[in-house]
N, C-alpha and C positions, 0 to 999 in steps of 0.2 A: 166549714166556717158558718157559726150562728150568725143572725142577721143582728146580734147585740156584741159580737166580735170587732175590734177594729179592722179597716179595711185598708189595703193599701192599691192605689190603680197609676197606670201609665197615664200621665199626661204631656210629654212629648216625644216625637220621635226623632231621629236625625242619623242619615246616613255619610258616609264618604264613598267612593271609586275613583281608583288611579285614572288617571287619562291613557295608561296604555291600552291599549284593543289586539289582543292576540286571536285570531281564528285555529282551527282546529289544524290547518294544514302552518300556519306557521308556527305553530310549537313543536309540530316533526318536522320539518325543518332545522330547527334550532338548536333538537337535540338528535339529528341523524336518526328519526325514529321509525320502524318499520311498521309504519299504519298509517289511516285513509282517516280524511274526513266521514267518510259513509263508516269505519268500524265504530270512530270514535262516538258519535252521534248515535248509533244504534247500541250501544253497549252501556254507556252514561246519560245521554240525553241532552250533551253540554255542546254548543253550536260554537262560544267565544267564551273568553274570559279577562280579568285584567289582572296588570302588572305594575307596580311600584316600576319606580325610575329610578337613575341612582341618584340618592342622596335623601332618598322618603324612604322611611320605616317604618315600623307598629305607631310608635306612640305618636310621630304626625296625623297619621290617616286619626287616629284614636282622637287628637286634637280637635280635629274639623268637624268631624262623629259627633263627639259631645255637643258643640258647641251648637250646629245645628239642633241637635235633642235639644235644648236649653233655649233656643230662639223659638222653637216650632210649640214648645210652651210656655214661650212670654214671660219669661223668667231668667234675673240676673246672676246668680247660686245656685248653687249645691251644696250640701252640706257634709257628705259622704261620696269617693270614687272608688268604682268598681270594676276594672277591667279586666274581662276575660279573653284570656290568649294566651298560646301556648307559640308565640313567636317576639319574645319580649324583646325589646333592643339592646339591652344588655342580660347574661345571666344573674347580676349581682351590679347595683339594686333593680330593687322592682320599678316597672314603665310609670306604675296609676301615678305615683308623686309629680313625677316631673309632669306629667298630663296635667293633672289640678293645679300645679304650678303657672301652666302654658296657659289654661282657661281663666286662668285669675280669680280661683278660688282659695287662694291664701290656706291655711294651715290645715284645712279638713283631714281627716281622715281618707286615707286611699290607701289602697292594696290591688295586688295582679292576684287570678284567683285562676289556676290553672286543670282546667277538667277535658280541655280537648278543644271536641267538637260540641262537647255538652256543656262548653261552658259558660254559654249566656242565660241557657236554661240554670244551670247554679246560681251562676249571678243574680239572673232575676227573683230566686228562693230565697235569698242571702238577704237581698237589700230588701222586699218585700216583709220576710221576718223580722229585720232590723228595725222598719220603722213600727209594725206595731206591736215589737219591744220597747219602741221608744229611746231607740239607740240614734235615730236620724229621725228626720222628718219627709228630707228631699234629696234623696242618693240618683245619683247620676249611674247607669248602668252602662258600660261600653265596653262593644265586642270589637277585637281589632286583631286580625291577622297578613302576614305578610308570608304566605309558603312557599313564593316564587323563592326566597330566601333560602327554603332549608330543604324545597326539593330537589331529587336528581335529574335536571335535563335532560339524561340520556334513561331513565329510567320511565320504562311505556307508561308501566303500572301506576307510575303516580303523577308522569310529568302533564298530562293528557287530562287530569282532572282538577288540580287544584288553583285557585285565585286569589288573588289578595284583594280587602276591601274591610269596612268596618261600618258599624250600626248600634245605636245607641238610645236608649229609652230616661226618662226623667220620671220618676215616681212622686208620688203624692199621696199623703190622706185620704181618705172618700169614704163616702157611703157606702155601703155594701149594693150591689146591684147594679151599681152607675157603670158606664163607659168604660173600660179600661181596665176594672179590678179586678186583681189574681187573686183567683176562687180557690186553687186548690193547688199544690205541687206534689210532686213523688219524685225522687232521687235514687238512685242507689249504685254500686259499683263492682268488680270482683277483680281484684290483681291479679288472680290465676292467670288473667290474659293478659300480662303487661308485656309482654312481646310482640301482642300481632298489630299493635299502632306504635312506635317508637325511633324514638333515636337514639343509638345503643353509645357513640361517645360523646366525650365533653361534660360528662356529668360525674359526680364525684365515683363512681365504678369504676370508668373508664377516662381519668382526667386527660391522659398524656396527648400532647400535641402530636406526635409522631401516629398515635391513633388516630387523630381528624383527618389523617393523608388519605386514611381508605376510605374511598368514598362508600364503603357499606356501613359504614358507622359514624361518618359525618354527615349524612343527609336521612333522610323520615325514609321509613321504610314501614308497608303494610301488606299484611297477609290478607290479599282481597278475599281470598272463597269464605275463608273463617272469619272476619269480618261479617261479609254478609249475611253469613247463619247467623252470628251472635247481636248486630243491630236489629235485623228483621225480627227476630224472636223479644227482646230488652223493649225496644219501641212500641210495640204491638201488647206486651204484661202491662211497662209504665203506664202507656194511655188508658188502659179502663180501668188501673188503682187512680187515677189521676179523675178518673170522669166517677167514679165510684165513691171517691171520696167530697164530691162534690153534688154529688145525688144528680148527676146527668146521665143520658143513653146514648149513645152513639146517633143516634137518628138526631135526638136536640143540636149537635154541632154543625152549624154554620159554616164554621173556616176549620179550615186544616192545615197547619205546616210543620212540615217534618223537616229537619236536619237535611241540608242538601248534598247527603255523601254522593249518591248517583241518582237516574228517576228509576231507575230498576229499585233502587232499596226504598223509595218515596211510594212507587206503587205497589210493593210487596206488602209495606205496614198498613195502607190506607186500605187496599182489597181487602185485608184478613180484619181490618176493624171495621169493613164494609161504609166507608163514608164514600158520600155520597161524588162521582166526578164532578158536579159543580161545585163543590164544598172544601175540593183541594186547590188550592195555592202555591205557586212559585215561581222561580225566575234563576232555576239554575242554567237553563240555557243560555242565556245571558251572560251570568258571572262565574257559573262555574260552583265548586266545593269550596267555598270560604271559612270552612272550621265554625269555630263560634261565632261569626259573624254571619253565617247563614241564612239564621233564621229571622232577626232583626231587617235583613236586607230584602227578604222577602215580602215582611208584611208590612216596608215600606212600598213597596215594590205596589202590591196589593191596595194600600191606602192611598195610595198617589191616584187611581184608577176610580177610587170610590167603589172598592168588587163588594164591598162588606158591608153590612149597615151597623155605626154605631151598637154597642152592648150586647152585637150576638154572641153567641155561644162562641167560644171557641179554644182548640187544643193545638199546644205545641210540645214536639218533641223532639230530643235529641240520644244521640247514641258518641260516644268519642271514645279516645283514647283512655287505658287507664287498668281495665276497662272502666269505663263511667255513662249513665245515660238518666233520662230524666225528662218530666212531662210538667206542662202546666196547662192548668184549665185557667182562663179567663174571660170577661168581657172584652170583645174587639174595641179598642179604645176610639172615644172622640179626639182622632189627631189631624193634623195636616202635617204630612211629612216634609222632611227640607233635607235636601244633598247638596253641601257644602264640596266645594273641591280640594283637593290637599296641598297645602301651605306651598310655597316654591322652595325648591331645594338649598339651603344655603349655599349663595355665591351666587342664585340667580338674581334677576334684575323683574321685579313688580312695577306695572305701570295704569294706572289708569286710564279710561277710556276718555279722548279729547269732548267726545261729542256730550252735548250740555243735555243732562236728564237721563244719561243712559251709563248705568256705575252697576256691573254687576259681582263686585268684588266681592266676599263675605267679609269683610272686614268693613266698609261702608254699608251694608246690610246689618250689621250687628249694630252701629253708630247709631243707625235709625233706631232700632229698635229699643236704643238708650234712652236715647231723648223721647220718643212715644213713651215711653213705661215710665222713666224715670222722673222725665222734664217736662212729663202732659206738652210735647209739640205736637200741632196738629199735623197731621198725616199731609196732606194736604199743601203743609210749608217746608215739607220736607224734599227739598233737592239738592243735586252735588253743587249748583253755585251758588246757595242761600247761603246767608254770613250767619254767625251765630249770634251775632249784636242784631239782625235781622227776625231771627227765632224769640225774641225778647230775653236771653241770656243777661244776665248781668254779669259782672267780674268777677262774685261769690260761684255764682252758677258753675261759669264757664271753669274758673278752677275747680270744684267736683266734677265735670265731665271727667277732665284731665285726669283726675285721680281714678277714676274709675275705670277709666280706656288702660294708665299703667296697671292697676290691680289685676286686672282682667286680663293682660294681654303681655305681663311683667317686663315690662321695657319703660324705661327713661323718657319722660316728655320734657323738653327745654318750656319751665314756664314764661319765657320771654315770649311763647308762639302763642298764650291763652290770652287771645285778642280778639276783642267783637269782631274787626271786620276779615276773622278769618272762616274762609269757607268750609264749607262740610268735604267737600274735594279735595280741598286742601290739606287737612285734619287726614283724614284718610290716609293718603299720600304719606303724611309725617307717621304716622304708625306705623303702615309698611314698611317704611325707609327701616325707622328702628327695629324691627323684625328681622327684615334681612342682614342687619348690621347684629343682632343678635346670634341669629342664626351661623353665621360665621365666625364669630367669635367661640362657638361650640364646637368646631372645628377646630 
């Protein structure tokens, strides 16, 4: 990319994680599995990970994902939804609508783009080309998997490594150079190997329900050896067409994140490209293989810490299913990360916190963030028991919030409640309520 080229960079970040907490010894447990904490740990690298509850799937976590991404850059829109995953909640239609729908971005353009575990690295190619083609301006990127779904519990090989979670980027215009900008991508894929990451039924080859009974063909099933030959070697070509095509060496890069299949395949790529151990990143310990959501969750993980400084060098890569794998050089962007928690399941019960000034909801998080951006309130007048006839709202005003809380969050507001002396607590409260009464009604 010329320095007279358009430039496209990140400017927010936003993750989700389920609140379940699995350790290594209760998922053999769970699935009667003949392994230790001490194999699983020294073979993958992965100490815990999380789990969806019931009644959360992809495109929630994907919800909360965004939305964060969208807060964390101060920004009410998107113009463009992009989510990758290879755990959609339904097979037919695609997740991203109903997401853009949930975030109250009204008609945009959205689609599910499914490349694996490579497919936020896509994504991010996709919506980055988009905008300086001039197809979008501000695509919302979102990785979102749920594999506790489609793994076999009682299978070692996969049940022992994978996690559910989602992580999400918001792009922007920019200069060439700044904070954030994707300098360079490389892609590419080879179906020879479309058997050793797959799930063999439920897809038009193998429709019949009577096939979903086996569980070798209802659940993911992957060829680890051959896996790792084929990532380690794909990861290791991509990143120096990726850092070549960007006129960088390997010594320039600052961060490093690779796709969190295991750390065995994380430090097999990073050794053979020789970056540097302070210059690698991760937090698969923590969450585990989260597919496409991996790598987003990492270099939140990393920006939450401050490990990076603003506009270093840096390379991400991925290897997935398909086969598919893919690299991107960019600037580490200027963000502050935000993790939103995942919506309550329909039919559960949301409540706010009694104690005055202390509302950690994201949904009263997002309020605020209204009225600063939208309605210049000062930061400062902003708490759960201030009225909004208190805010200097007028009756014009206060019905635009209204409007804007339903666009954004597609649910029904009784305009009888767009009343000065109603609080921000309050407000809150009546959104949830209609959430959960949405929520159920999807049901």
């Amino acid at each position: 990319m010329s320095s007279s080229d358009p430039a496209t960079a990140i400017c927010g970040l936003g993750t989700c994680l389920p609140s379940m907490v699995l350790t290594n010894d209760e998922v053999a447990q769970r699935g009667g599995l003949d392994t230790t904490d001490e194999w699983i740990r020294s073979r993958t690298g992965i100490v815990r990970r999380r789990h969806v509850t019931d009644g959360l799937s992809t495109g929630d976590l994907a919800v909360s994902a965004g939305r964060a991404a969208l807060e964390s850059a101060g920004a009410l829109s998107a113009d463009c939804v992009i989510l990758a995953t290879s755990t959609p909640d339904r097979r037919c239609p695609a997740t991203a609508p109903e997401v853009a729908h949930r975030l109250g971005l009204g008609t945009v353009p959205a689609f599910d783009l499914n490349a694996v575990c490579s497919g936020f690295v896509y994504a991010l190619a996709v919506a980055s080309a988009s905008v300086r083609a001039g197809l979008c301006r501000q695509p919302l990127v979102i990785a979102s998997e749920t594999y506790s779904r489609i793994v076999d519990p009682h299978d070692r090989e996969t049940a022992v490594i994978f996690g559910d979670g989602a992580g999400a980027v918001l792009l922007r215009p920019a200069v060439t150079g700044s904070p954030g900008v994707i300098a360079a991508t490389d892609l590419g894929s080879d179906g020879s190997g479309s058997d050793l990451i797959a799930i063999a039924g439920g897809g038009s080859r193998l429709p019949g329900h009577g096939l979903l009974l086996d569980r070798h063909l209802r659940y993911f099933r992957m060829r680890g050896r051959d896996v790792y030959r084929q990532a380690v070697r794909r990861m290791h070509e991509s990143s120096l067409e990726a850092l070549h095509r960007v006129g960088w060496t390997v010594d320039d890069v600052e961060a490093f994140i690779g796709h969190q299949a295991n750390q065995r395949i994380l430090d097999a790529v990073a050794d053979r490209l020789g970056i540097n151990l302070n210059h690698r990143f991760g937090n698969i310990h923590e969450v585990g293989n989260t597919a496409a959501a991996s790598i987003p969750l990492a270099m939140a993980a990393a920006a939450s810490q401050d490990a990076v400084r603003p506009g270093a060098p840096t390379l991400l890569t991925a290897f997935g299913g398909g086969l598919t794998w893919g690299s991107v050089a960019l600037r580490w962007p200027d963000v502050r990360p935000l993790n939103l928690a995942p919506p309550m399941p329909p039919g559960s019960t949301s409540s706010l916190p009694s104690t005055p000034g202390v509302v950690m909801d994201s949904t009263y998080q997002h309020l605020v963030a209204i009225l600063a951006d939208k309605f210049e309130s000062p930061a400062a007048n902003l708490d759960p028991q201030v009225t909004l006839g208190e805010l200097d709202l007028d009756s014009l005003a206060i019905v635009e919030l209204f409007v804007t809380l339903q666009d954004r969050y597609g649910v029904d507001l009784d305009d009888s409640h767009a009343r000065p002396d109603m609080s921000l607590a309050a407000l809150t409260a009546l959104v949830e309520t209609q959430l959960t009464a949405a929520g159920a009604d999807r049901q």
